[in-house]
N, C-alpha and C positions, 0 to 999 in steps of 0.2 A: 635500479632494482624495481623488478615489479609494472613496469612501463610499455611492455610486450604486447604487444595487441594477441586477443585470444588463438587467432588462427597459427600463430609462431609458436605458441608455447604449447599450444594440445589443445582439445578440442573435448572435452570431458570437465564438465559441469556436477560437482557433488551438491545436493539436497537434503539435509539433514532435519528428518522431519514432513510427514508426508500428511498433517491435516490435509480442510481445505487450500488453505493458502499455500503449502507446500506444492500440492498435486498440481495447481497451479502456476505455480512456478515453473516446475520440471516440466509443465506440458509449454510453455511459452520456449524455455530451451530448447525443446525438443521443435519447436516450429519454427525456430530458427540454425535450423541444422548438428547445434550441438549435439552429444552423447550426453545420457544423465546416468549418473551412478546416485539412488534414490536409497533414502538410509530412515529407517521405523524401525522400532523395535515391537508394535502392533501388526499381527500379520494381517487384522482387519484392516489397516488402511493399508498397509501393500496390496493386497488385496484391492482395493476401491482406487487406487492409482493405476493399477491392472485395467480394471472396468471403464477408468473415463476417458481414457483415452479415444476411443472413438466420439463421447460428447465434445472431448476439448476441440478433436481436428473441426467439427464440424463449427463449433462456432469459431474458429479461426475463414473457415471458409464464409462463413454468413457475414463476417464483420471484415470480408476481404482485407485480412495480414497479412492471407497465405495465395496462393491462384491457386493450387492442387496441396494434397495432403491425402496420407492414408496411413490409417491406425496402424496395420499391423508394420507397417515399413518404421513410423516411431517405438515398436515395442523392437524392434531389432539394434535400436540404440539406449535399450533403457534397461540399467542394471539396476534388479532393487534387493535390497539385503537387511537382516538386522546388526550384520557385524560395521562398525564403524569404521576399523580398517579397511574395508571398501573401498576408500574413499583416497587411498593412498595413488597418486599422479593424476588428478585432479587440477585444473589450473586454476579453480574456484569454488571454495565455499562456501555457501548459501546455508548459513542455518535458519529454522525457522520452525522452531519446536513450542510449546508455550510460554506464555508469557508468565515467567517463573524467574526472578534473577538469582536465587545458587545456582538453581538447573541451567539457565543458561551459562551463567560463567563456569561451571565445569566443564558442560561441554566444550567449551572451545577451551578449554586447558587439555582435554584428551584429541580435539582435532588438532592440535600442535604437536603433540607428539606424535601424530601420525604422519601429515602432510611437510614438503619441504619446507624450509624456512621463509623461502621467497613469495609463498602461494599467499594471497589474499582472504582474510575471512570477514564473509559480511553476514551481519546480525539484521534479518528480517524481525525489527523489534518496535512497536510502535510506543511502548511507554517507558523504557528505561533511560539514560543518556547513556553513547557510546562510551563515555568516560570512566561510569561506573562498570560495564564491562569490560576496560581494555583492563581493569585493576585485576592482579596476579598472572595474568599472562607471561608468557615467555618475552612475546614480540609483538607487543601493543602494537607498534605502530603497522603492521597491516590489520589491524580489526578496525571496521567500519560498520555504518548504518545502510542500509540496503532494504528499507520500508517499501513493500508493493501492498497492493491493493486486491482484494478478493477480483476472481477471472482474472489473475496476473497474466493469460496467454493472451488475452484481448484487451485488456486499458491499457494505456499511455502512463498512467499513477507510475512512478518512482521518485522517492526521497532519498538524498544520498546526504549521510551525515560523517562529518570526522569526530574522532575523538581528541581529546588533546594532546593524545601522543600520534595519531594518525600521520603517516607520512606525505608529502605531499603528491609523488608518486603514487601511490595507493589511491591517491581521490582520483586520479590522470586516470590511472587502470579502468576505476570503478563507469567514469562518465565513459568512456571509451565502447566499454562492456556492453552498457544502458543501452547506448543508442544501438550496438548489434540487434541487441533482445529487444528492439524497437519501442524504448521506452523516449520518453521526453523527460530525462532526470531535472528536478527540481535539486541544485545542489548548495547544499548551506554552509556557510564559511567555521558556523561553532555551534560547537554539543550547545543542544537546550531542549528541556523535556518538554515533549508531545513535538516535537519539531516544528513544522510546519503548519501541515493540513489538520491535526487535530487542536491544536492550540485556535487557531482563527475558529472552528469546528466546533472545542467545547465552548469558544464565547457565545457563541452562538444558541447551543442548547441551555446555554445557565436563561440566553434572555428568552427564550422560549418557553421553558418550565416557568419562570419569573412572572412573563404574563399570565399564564396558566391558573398558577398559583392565586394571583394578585386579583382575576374573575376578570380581566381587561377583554377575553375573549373565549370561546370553546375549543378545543382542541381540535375539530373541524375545520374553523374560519381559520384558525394561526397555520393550520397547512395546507389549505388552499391561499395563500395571503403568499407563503412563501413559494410554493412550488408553482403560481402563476405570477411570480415576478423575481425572485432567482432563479428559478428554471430555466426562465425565457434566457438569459445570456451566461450561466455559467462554463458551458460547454464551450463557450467562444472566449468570454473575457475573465479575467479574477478579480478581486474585491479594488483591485489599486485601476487595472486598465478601463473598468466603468468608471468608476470617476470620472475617468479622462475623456472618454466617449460621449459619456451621459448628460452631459451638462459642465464638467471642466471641476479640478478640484476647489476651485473659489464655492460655488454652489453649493458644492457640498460639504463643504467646511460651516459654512454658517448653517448649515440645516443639523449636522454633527455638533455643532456648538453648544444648541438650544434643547438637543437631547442629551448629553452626555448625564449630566447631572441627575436624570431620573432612573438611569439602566443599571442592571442584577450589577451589584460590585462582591457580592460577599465573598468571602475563602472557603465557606462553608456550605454543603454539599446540602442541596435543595431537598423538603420531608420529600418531596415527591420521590425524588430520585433514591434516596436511603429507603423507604418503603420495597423499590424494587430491590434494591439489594436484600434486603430481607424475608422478600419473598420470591426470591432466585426469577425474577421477570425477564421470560423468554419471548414477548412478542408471540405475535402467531403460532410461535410452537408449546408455549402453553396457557394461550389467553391470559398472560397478567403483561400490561403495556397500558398504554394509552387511549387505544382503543379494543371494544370487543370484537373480533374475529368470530365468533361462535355466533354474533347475530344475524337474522334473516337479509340475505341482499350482502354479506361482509363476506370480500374475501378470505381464503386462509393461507395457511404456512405455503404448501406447493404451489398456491396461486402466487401468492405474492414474489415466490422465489421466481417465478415465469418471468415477473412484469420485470424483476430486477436487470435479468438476464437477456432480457428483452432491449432493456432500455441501454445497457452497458455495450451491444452491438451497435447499434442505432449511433450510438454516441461517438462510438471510435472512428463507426464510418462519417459522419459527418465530420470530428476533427481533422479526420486523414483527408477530405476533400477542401478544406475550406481552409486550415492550418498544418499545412504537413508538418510531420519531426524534422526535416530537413532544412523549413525555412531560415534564409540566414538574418541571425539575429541584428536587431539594431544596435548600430554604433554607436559608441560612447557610453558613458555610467548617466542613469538621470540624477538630476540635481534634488538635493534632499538639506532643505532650510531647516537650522535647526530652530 
């Protein structure tokens, strides 16, 4: 069940959910030849999935995924609707609607009644565990995690998570999928909240707010400190293969050793960060963040969306030269002392 590679079973890709991330998505399907049946019940973002299409082909073209591409030849594969029935002979569904969990587990209780039995549903979810969604389903064991990353038609970003009723077919399907839509799936053996990249991600921010807080440094120095020295190799290595590169993980065991003891351990959510939640803090788009945007010489919201977009091409095309998705992996499991 379930184990079909896309091009045997159909070639039609349902989206459920057409924000950012969604439009995103559907335009990455759509670059890789699939049909998209694209599903909102806001006609402003069908509408705005309409419109970007001509931005997505182009940066498919700038960040070389695609050799050729043209807009209107993708809107001749893209069905977009508010009826969810839509979405009936679909060989995948992609929801990716807010991050709301009734809203989402209903939904995928109405796309089961829609869709075959055998059909796949992946939950584009980055905070819930697939666990707690597969609960009241019909047929847990096809609902999966399927976490992409903003420009989903241009990064390499996918997390594929199981739930504890996931089949193991269904993960087969899913990496199988990945690599069509030219991802480099990160796939993880068990549900666990924030998964992957935001768990390593929020440790990260707790010891950043932590120094912040503590007066250790200004919120200046702490991001030029990081972005000219994670910056330099994230793109190439992750937090385990520096080690290995960098000095070997002896070095950096005893260098880890001698800090552990002094870095953010708490459960509880930094003033800084509850401040923004309290004051709905949008960054650049409404000057409450970390730094002021409205001062003379600061960037703002459209600029900094440039640099992002800028840097997310930049980035693909250097992995796709230096680390293709194809490279084959290294043999054997590494050894892990406990």
């Amino acid at each position: 069940m379930m184990n079909d590679s896309a091009g045997q079973r159909g070639e039609v890709i349902a989206v459920v959910g057409l924000g950012p991330l969604g439009r995103g998505i559907a335009a990455c399907c759509l670059s890789r030849g699939f049909s998209v049946v694209g599903i909102d019940r806001e006609e402003k973002n069908r509408d705005l999935m309409r419109s970007y299409l001509p931005e997505a082909v182009a940066h498919c073209l700038e960040a070389k995924v695609i050799e050729s591409g043209d807009a209107a030849e993708w809107r001749e594969r893209v069905v977009l609707s508010e009826d969810l029935a839509s979405i009936e002979g679909a060989c995948l569904v992609i929801e990716s609607i807010a991050e709301d969990l009734p809203a989402k587990k209903q939904l995928l209780r109405e796309i089961e009644e829609i869709v075959s039995a055998d059909v796949p549903v992946g939950s584009n979810t980055s905070a819930f565990p697939i666990t707690e969604l597969q609960a009241g389903c019909e047929r847990p064991e096809r609902v999966f995690g399927m976490h992409w990353s903003s420009h989903g038609h241009v990064t390499r970003f996918m997390e594929l998570t199981p739930g504890d009723q996931t089949a193991p077919q269904v993960m087969e399907f899913a990496t199988s999928m990945a690599a069509q839509l030219g991802k480099e799936p990160a796939v993880l053996k068990k549900d666990i909240a924030g998964f992957l990249c935001n768990r390593i991600g929020y440790a990260m921010y707790r010891e950043a707010v932590h120094l912040l807080e503590s007066g250790v440094a200004d919120a200046e120095a702490i991001e030029s400190s990081f972005r000219n020295s994670v910056g330099l190799w994230a793109p190439m290595c992750g937090p385990l293969r520096v080690m290995d590169v960098m000095g070997g993980g002896a070095f950096y065991s005893e260098s880890i050793k001698g800090v552990l003891p002094t870095l953010a351990n708490s459960t509880e959510l930094p003033a800084t960060l509850q401040s923004f939640i309290d004051r709905d803090a949008k960054g650049p788009k409404n000057n409450i963040g970390f730094f002021d945007y409205e001062s003379a010489g600061e960037a703002g919201a459209a600029e900094w969306a440039e640099r992002f977009t800028a840097a997310i091409l930049a980035t693909r095309q250097y992995q796709d030269q230096h680390i293709p998705c194809d490279e084959p992996a290294e043999s054997g499991e590494p050894v892990v002392t406990p």
